[in-house]
Backbone as CSV, one residue per row, in Angstrom:
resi,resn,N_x,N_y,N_z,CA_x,CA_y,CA_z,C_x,C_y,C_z
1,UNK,176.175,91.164,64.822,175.611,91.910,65.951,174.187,92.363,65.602
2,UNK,173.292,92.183,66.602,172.061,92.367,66.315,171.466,93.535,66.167
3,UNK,170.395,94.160,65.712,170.614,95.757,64.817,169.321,96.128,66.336
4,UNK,169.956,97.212,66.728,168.647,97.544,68.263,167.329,98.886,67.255
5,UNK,166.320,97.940,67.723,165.453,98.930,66.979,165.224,100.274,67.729
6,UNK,164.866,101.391,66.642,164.934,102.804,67.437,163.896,102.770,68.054
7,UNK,162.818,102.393,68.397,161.483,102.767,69.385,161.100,101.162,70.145
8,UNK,160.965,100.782,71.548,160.150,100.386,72.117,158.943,100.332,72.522
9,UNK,158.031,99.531,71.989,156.306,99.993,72.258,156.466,98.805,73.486
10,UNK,155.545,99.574,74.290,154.938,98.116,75.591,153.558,98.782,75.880
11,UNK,153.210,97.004,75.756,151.420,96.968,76.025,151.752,95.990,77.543
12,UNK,150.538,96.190,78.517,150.406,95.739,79.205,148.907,95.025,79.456
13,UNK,148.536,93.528,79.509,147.479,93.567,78.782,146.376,92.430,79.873
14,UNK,145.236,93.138,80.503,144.609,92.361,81.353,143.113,92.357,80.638
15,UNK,142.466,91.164,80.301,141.316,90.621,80.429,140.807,91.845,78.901
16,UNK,141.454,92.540,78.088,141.008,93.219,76.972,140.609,92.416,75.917
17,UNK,140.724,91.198,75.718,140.003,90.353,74.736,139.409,91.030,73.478
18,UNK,138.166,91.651,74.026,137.240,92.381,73.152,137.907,93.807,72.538
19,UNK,139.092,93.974,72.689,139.013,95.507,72.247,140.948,95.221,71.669
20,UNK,141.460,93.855,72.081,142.994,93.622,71.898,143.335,93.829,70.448
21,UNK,142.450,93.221,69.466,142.925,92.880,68.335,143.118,94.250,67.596
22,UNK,142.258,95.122,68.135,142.078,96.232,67.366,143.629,96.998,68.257
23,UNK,143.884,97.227,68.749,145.400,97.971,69.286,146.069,97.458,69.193
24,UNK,146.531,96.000,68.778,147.726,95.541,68.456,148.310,95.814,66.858
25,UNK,146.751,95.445,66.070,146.906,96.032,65.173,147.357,97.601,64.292
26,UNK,146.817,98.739,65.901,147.272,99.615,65.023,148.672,99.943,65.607
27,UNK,149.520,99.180,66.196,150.696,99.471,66.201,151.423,98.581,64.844
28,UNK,151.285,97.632,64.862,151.694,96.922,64.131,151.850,97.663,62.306
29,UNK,150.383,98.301,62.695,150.074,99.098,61.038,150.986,100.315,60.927
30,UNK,151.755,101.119,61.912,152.473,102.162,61.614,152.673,102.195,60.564
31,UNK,153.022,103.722,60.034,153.825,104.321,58.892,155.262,103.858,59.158
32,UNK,155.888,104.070,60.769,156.864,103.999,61.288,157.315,102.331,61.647
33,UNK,158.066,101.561,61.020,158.510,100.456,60.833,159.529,99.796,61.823
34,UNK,160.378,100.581,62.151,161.933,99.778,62.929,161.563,99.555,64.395
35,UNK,160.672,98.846,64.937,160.398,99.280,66.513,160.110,97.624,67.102
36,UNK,160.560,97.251,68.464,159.773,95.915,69.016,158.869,96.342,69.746
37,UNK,158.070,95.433,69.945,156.389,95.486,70.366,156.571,94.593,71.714
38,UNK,156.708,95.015,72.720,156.453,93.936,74.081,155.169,93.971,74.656
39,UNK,154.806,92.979,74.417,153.095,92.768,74.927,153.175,92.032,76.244
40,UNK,152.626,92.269,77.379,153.202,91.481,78.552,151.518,91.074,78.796
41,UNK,150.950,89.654,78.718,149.495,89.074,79.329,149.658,89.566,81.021
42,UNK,149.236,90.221,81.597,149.113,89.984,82.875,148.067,89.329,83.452
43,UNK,148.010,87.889,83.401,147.702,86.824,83.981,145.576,87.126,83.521
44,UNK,145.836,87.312,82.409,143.895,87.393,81.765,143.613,86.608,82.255
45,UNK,142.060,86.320,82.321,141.314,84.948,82.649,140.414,84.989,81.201
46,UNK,140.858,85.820,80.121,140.035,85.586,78.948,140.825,85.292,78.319
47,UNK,140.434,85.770,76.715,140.727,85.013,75.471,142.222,85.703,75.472
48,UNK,142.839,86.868,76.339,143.723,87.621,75.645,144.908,87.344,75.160
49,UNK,145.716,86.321,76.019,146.517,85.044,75.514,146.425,84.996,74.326
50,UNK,145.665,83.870,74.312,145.171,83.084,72.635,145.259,84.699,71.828
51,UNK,145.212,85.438,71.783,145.002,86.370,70.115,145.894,87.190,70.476
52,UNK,146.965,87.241,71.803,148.655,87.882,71.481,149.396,86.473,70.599
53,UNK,149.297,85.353,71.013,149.806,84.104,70.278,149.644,84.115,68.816
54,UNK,148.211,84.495,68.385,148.062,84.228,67.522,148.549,84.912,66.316
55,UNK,149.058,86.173,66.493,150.529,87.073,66.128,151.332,86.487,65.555
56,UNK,152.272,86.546,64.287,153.567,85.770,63.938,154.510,86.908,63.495
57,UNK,154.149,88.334,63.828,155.313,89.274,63.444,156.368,89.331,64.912
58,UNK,157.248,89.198,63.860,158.892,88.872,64.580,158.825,89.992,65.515
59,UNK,158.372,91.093,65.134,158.485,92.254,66.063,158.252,92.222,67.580
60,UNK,157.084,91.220,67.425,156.599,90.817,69.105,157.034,90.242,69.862
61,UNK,157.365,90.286,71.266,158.137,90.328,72.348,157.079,89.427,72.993
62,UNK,156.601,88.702,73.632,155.403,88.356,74.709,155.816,87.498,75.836
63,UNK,155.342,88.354,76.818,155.306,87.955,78.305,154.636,87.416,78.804
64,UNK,154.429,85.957,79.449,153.032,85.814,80.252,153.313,85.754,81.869
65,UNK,152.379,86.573,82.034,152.597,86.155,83.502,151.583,85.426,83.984
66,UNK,151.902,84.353,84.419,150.744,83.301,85.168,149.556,84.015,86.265
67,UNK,149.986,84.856,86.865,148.967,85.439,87.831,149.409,87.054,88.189
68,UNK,147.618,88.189,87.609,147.962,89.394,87.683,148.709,90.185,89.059
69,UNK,149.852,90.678,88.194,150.881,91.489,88.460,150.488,93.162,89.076
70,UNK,149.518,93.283,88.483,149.401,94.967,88.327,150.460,95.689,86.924
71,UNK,149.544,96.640,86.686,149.823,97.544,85.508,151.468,98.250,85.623
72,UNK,152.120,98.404,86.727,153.355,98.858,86.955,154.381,97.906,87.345
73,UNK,154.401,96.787,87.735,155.094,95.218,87.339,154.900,95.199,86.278
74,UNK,154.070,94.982,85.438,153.605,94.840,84.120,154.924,95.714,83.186
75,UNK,154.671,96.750,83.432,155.658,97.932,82.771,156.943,97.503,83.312
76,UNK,157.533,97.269,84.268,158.128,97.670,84.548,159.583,96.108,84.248
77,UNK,158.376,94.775,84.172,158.845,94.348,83.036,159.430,94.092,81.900
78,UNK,158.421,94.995,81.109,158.726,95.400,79.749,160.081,96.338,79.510
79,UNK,159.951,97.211,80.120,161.112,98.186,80.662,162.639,97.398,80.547
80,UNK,162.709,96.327,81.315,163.925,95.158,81.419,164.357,95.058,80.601
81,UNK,163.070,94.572,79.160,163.779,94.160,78.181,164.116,95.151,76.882
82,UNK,163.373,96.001,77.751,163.522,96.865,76.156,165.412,97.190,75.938
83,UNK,165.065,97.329,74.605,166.325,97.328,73.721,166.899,98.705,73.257
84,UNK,165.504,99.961,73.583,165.331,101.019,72.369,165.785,102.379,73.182
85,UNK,166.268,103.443,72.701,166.491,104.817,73.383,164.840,105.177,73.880
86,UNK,163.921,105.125,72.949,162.844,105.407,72.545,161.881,105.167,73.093
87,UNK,161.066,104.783,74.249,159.455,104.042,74.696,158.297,104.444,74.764
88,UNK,157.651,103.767,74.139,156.431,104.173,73.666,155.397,103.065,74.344
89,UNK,154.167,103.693,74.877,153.188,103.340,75.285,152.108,103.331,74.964
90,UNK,151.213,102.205,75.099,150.015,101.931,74.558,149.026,100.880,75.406
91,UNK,147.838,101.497,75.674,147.112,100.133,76.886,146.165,99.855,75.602
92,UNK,145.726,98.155,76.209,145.660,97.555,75.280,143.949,97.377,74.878
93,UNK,143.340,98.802,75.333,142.032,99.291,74.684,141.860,100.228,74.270
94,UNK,143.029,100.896,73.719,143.528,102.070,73.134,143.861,101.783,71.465
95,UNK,143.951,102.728,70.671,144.865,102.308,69.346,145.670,103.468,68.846
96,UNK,146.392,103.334,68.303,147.491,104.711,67.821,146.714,105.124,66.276
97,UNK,146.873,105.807,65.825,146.773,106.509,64.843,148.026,106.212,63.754
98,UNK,147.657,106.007,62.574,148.994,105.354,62.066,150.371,106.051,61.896
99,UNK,151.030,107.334,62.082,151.680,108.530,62.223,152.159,108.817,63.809
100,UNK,151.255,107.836,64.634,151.790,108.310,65.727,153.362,108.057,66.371
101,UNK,153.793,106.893,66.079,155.223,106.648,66.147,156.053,107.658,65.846
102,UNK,156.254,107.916,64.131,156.877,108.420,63.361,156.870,109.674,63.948
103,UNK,155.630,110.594,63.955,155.557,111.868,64.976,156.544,112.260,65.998
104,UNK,156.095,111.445,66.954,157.100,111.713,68.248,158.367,110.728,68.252
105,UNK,158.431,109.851,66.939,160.244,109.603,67.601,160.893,111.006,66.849
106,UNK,160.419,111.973,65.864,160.885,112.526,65.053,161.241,113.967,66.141
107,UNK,160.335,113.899,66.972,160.418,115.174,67.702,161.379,114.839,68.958
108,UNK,161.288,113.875,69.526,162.679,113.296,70.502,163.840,113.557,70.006
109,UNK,163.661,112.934,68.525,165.288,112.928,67.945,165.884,114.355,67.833
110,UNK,164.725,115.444,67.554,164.892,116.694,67.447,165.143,117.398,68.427
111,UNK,164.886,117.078,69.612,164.491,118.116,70.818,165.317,117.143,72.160
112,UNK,166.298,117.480,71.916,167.255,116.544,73.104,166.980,116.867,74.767
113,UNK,166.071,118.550,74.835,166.200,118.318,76.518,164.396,117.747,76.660
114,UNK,164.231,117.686,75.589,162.837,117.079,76.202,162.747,115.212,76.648
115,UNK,162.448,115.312,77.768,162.007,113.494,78.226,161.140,112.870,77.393
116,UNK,160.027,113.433,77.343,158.927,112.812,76.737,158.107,113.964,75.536
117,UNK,157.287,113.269,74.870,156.427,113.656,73.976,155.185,112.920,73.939
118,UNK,154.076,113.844,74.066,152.608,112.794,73.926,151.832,113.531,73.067
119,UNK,150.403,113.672,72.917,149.748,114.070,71.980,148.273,114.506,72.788
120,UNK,147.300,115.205,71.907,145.858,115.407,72.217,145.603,113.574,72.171
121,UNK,144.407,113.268,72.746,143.802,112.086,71.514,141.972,112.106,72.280
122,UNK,141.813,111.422,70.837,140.289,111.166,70.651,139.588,110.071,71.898
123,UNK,138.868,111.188,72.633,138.384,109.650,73.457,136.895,109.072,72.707
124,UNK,137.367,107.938,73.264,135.828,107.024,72.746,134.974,106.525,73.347
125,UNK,133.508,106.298,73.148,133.127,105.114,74.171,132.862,103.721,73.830
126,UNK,132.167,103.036,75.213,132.441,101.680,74.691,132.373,101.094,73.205
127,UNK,131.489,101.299,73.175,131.361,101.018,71.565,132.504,101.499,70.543
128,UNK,132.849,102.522,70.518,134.236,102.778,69.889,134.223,104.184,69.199
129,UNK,132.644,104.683,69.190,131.718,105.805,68.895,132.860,107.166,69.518
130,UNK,133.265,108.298,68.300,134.339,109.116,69.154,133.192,109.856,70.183
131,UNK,133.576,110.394,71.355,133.093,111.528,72.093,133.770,112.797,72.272
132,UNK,134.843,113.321,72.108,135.658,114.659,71.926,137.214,114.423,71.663
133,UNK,137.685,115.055,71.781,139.010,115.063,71.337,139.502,116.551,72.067
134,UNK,140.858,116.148,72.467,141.163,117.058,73.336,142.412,116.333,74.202
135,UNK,143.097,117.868,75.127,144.242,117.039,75.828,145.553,118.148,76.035
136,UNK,145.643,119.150,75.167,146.624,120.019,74.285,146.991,121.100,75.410
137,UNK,147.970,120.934,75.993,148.274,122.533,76.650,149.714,122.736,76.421
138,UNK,149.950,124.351,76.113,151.317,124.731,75.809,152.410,124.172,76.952
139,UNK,153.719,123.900,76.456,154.862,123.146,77.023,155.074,124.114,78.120
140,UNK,154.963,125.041,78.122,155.016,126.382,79.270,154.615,126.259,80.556
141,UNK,152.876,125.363,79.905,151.956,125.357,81.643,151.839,123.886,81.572
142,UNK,152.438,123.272,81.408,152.696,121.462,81.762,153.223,121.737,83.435
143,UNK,154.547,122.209,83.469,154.908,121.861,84.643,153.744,122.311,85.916
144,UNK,153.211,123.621,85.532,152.387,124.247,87.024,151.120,123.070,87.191
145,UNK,150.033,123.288,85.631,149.424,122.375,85.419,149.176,120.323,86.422
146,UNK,150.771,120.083,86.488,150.672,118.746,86.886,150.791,118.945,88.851
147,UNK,150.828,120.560,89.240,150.673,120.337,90.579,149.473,120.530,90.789
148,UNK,148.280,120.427,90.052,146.950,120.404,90.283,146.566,118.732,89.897
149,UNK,146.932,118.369,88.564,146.028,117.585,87.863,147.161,116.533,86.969
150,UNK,146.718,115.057,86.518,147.613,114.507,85.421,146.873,114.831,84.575
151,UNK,148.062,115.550,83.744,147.421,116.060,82.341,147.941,114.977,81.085
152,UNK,148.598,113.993,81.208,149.245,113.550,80.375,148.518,111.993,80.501
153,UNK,148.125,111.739,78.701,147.277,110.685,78.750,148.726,109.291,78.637
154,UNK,148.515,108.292,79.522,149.813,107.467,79.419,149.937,106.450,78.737
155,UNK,148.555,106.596,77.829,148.703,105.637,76.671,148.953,105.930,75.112
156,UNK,149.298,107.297,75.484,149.634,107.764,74.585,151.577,108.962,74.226
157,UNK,151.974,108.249,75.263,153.047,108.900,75.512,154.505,108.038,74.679
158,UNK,155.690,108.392,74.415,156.954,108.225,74.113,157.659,109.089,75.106
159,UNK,158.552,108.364,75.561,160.021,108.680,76.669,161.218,108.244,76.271
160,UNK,162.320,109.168,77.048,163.495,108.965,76.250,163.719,107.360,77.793
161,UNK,164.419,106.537,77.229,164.866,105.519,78.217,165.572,106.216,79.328
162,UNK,166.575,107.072,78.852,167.222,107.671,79.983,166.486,109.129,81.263
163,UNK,165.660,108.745,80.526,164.292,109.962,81.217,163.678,109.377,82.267
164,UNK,163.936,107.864,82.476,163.225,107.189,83.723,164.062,107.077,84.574
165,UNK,163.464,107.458,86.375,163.835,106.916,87.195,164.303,105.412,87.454
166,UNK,165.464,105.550,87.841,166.194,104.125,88.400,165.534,102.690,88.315
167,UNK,164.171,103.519,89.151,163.374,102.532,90.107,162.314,102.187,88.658
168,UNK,162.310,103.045,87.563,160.725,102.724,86.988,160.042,103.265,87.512
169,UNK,158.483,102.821,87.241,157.030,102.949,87.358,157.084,102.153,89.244
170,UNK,156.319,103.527,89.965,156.175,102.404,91.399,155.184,101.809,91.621
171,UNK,155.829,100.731,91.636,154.768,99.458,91.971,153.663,99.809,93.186
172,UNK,153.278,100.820,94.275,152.890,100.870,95.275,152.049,101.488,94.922
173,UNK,151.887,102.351,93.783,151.255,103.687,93.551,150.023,103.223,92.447
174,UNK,148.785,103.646,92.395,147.603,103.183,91.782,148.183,104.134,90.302
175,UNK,148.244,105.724,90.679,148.743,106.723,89.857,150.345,106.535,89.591
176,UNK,150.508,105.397,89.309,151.913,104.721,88.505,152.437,105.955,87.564
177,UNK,151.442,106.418,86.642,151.656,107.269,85.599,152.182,108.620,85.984
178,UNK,151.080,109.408,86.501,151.532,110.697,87.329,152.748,110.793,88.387
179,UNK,152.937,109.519,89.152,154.034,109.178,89.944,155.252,109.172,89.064
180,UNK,155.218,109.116,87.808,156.428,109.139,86.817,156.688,110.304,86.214
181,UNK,155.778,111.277,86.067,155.582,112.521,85.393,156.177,113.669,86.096
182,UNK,155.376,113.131,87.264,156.134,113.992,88.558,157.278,113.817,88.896
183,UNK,158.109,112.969,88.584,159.341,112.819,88.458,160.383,113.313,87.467
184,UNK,159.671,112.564,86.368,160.416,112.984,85.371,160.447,114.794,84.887
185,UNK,159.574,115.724,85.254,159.068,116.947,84.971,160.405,117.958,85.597
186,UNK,161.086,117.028,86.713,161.945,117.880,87.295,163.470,118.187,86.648
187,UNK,163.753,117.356,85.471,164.703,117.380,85.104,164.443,117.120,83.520
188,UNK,163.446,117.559,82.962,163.003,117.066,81.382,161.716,117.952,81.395
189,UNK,161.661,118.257,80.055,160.655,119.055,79.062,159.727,118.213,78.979
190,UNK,158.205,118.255,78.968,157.289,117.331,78.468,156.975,117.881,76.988
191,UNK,156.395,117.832,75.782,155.506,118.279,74.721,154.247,117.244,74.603
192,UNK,153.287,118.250,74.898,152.117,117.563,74.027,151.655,118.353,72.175
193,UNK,151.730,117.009,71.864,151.654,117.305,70.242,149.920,117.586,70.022
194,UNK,149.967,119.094,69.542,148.272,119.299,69.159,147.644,118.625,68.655
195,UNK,147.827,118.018,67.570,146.879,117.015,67.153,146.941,115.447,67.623
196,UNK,145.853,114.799,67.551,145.728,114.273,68.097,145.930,112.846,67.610
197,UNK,146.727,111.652,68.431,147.676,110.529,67.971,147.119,108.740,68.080
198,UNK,146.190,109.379,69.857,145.935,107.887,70.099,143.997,108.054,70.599
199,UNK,143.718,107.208,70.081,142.690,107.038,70.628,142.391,106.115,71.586
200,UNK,141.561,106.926,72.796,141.758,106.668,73.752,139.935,106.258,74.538
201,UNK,140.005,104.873,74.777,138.548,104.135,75.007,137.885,104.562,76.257
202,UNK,136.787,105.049,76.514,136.685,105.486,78.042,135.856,104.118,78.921
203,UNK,136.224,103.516,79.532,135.705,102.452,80.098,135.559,102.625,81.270
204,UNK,134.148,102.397,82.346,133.934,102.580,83.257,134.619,101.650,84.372
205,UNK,135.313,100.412,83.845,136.247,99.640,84.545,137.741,100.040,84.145
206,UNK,137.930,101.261,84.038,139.110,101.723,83.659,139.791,102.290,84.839
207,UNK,141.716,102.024,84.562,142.213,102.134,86.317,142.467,103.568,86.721
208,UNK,141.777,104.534,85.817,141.860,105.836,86.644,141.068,106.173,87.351
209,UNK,139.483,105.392,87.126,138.402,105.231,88.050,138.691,104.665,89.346
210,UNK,139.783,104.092,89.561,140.405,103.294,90.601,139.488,104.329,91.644
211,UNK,139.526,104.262,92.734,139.136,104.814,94.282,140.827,105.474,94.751
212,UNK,141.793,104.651,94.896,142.678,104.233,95.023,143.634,105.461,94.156
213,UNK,143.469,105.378,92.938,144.158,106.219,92.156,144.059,107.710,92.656
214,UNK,142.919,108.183,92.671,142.362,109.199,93.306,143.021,109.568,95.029
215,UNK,143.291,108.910,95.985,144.096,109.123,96.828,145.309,108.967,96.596
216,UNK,146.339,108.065,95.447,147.831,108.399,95.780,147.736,109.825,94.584
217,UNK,146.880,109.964,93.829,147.389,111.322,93.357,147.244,112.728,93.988
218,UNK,146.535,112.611,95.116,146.513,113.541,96.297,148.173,114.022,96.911
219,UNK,148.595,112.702,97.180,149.427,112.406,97.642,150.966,112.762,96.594
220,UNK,150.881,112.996,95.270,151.478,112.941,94.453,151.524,114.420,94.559
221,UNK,150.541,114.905,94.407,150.796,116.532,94.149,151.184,117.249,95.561
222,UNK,150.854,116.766,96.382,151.883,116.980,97.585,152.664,117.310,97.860
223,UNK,153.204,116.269,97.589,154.867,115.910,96.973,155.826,117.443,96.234
């Protein structure tokens, strides 16, 4: 019988070429060892294919999808196959910090009514140059906090499997992320871990800049 690893990581991965090798790698580099890696291509028109392939640790899972899906198909994918109590997230111009696994599966395993666990993290810019670091608010003002604003960076998060809605990540929603938070918040603890886990790339073609994102999270806090 096949041994189910304790943590699920899923990358979801469009047209990152230039920035892939470096986040696959730092999952791969953990302190924290027992985990599968599902990398899902959503249908690149670059190199990003070719250098998930070019990978030979058993750990990796890879999806291609012939033509882009969106970031919440993408997930929601990965989701299917995962194997793990544990899921962990990572976009694929981001990188973890090598401790970041180990961190928050340690605090899940510890803290049974909490859903999720995420962290501060370092944002960067293009170049890779840090610009601040930050993210941290007590577990207290998470819940009021998310009827204003998403406070929770989603590439840097771990969830318990049983912490997700039925449905997953909705496919309809630009704010996929916050649409999950807001869900999950009603029946689960969030923690953000003070220091800081993932570094996080700020790209001006990035999907929180969406137009789009910005109206369903209107719509989210609504709710």
């Amino acid at each position: 019988m096949p041994v189910v690893p304790k943590i699920s990581v899923i990358m979801s991965v469009y047209n990152d070429g230039l920035y892939l090798n470096e986040s696959i790698d730092s999952i791969l580099c953990q302190s924290f060892v027992d985990f599968e890696f599902i990398i899902i291509n959503d249908g690149s028109t670059d190199n990003s294919k070719e250098i998930i392939e070019s990978y030979k640790d058993n750990r990796i899972k890879f999806i291609n999808n012939p033509e882009n899906s969106g970031i919440a198909a993408s997930l929601n994918k990965g989701l299917e196959i995962t194997e793990s109590e544990f899921i962990a997230r990572i976009d694929s111009n981001d990188s973890a910090l090598p401790n970041r696994l180990k961190k928050q599966y340690l605090f899940l395993k510890n803290n049974p009514d909490y859903g999720m666990v995420t962290s501060s993290v370092i944002h960067q810019s293009e170049d890779g140059s840090e610009i601040i670091s930050g993210g941290y608010i007590p577990d207290m003002l998470i819940p009021a906090t998310l009827l204003f604003r998403n406070c929770v960076f989603h590439s840097a998060v771990m969830y318990r499997k049983s912490a997700i809605p039925i449905a997953g990540y909705n496919e309809k929603c630009a704010a996929e992320d916050y649409d999950l938070w807001a869900k999950m918040i009603v029946n689960w603890k969030i923690n953000i871990i003070k220091d800081p886990l993932t570094k996080v790339r700020e790209l001006k073609s990035g999907l929180r800049y969406n137009p789009q994102n910005k109206i369903d999270s209107i719509e989210i806090r609504k709710k």
